[in-house]
N, C-alpha and C positions, 0 to 999 in steps of 0.2 A: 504493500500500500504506500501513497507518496506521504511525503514527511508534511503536507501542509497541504493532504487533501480537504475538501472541502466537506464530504461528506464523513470526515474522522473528525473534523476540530474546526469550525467559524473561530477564527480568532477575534477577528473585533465584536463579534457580538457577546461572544463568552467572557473575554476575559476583561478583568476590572479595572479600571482607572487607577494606575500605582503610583500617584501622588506624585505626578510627571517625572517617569522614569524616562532623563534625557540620554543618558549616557550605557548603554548593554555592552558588556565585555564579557568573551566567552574561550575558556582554555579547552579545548575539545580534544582530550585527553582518554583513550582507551583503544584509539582505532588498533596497535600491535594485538594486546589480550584479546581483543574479538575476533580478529582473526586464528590466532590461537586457540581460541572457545569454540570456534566454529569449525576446525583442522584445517584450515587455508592458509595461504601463505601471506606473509605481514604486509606485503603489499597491495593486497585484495580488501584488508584493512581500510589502508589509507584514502583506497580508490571511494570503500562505502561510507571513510566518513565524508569523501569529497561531496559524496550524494548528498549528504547533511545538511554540509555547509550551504548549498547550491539553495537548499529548501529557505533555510533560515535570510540568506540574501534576496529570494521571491516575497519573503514576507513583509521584509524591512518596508518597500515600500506605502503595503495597505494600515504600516503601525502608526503609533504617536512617540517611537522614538525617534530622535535626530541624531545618533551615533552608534555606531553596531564596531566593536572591535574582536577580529578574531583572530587569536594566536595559532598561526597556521608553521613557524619555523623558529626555533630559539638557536640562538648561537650557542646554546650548548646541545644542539643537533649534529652539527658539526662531528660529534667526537662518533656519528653512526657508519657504520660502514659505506664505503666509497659506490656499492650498489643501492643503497636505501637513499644515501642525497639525492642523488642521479632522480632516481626514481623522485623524490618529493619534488624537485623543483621540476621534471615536467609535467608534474599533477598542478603545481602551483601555476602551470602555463595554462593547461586547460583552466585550472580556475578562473583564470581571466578572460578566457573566449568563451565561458558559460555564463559571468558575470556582466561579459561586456551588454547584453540586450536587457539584461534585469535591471539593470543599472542606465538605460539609454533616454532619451526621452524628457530629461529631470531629476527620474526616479533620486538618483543616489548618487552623490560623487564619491570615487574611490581615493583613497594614498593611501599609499602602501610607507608602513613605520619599520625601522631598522637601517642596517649599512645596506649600500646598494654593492658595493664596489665589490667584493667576493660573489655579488651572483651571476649567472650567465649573462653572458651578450645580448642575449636573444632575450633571457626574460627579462631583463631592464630595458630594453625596446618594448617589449609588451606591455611594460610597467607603465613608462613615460607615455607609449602611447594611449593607453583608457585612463590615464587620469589626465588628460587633455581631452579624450570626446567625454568627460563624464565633468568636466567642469563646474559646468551650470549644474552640478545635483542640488535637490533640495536638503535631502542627505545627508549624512558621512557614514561612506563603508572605507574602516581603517583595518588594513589586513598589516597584520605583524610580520614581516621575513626575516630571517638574521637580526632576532631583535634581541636585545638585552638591556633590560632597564636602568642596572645597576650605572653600565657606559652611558646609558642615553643622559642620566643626572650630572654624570660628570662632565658629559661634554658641553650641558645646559649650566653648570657652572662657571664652568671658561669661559662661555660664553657673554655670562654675567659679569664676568669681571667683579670691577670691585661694585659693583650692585648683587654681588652674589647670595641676597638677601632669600627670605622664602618666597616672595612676589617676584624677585627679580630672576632664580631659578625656575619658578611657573612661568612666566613670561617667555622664558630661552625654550622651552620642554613644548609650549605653543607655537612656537615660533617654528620649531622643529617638525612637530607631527601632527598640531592641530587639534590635538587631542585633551576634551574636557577632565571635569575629574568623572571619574566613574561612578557611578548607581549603584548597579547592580552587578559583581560579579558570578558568572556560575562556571566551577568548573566541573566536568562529567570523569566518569573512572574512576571514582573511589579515593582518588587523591587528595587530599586536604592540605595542599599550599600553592605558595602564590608562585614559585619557579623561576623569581626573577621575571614577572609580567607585570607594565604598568606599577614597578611600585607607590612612585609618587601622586602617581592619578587615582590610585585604588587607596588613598590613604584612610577616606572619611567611606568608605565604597561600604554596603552590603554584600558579605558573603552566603553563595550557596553552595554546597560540595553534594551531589548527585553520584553514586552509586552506580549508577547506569553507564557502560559504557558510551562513548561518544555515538556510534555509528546505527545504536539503539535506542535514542535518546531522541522521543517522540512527541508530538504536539502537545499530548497528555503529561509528559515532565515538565518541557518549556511552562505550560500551563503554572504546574503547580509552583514553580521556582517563581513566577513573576506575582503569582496568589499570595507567596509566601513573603515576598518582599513588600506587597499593598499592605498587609496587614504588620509590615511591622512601623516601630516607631523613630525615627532617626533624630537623636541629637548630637550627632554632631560632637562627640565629647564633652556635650554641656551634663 
């Protein structure tokens, strides 16, 4: 069944007004183990949670969020074998010629967060070019590649100079990826941290940690995660 069929899950009409959740950031975390759960090979994995991602970007549009970030490559992916990169950055190539119609029209402008300079030719061409026809989104789809938070704060520091205040570091970190602070974050797989994503944005963020692998992780959990977040109470550290 599709991941945002109509006849599984109405989203805007079911689910509830989460006290304007501007900002969705999602670590989609489990696609190896389901493949393994399933006896498939780890790359059959990554390909279903691509199907995931694919749904969740068709939805952004009909939402009332204006930021969807998904961590789709950490620089500490890096350390996977020289067949599994391979493999992720030309899945992350389809991602972008599956994205690019979801995203056309207004729907959603893309940037892509992280170093560009270590990734292919070819997908930095691909990169540059859909966040040029996606400009005018209404939008923001911020997909994470070669990202690492911990570098993105320090390079927003240097940046700062001697402004390298806590405004004047948010400011460099904007300047950089655009990116607000976060909401809600959810991540899938059983995991229960942050892995170096978004630290500084996720600082005031709501956490959800979901059990569900990634690639299993259906209308009916998005559901409950954004339920869960309406009803809670946010201050802020007050």
């Amino acid at each position: 069944m599709p991941f945002f069929a109509p006849d599984n899950f109405a989203l805007q009409s079911s689910l509830p007004q989460p006290g304007r959740l501007h900002h969705l950031a999602i670590i989609m975390d489990g696609n190896r183990r389901w493949a393994r759960d399933h006896g498939l090979p780890e790359h059959q994995g990554h390909a279903q949670g691509l199907e995931r991602a694919e749904d969740i970007v068709r939805w952004l549009s009909s939402s009332d969020i204006t930021h969807l970030t998904l961590f789709a490559f950490a620089s500490a992916n890096w350390q996977r074998s020289r067949q599994e990169v391979a493999h992720l950055f030309r899945l992350a190539g389809s991602a972008l010629r599956r994205f690019a119609p979801l995203c056309s029209d207004g729907a959603a402008r893309v940037r892509v967060i992280g170093r560009r300079d270590r990734l292919p030719a070819a997908l930095r061409s691909a990169i540059e070019q859909l966040e040029r026809d996606t400009a005018a989104g209404l939008r923001t789809l911020h997909l994470a590649l070669d990202y690492d938070a911990k570098a993105a704060i320090a390079r927003a520091a240097c940046c700062a100079g001697a402004n390298a205040s806590v405004d004047g570091i948010t400011a460099a970190l904007q300047a950089q990826h655009g990116t607000p602070p976060v909401d809600l974050l959810i991540r899938t797989g059983g995991e229960q941290r942050l892995s170096n994503f978004l630290l500084w944005e996720s600082a005031d963020a709501e956490l959800y940690f979901s059990n569900v692998r990634w690639p299993d992780f259906s209308t009916t959990h998005l559901q409950q995660a954004i339920t869960n977040y309406a009803a809670r109470e946010r201050r802020f550290g007050a």
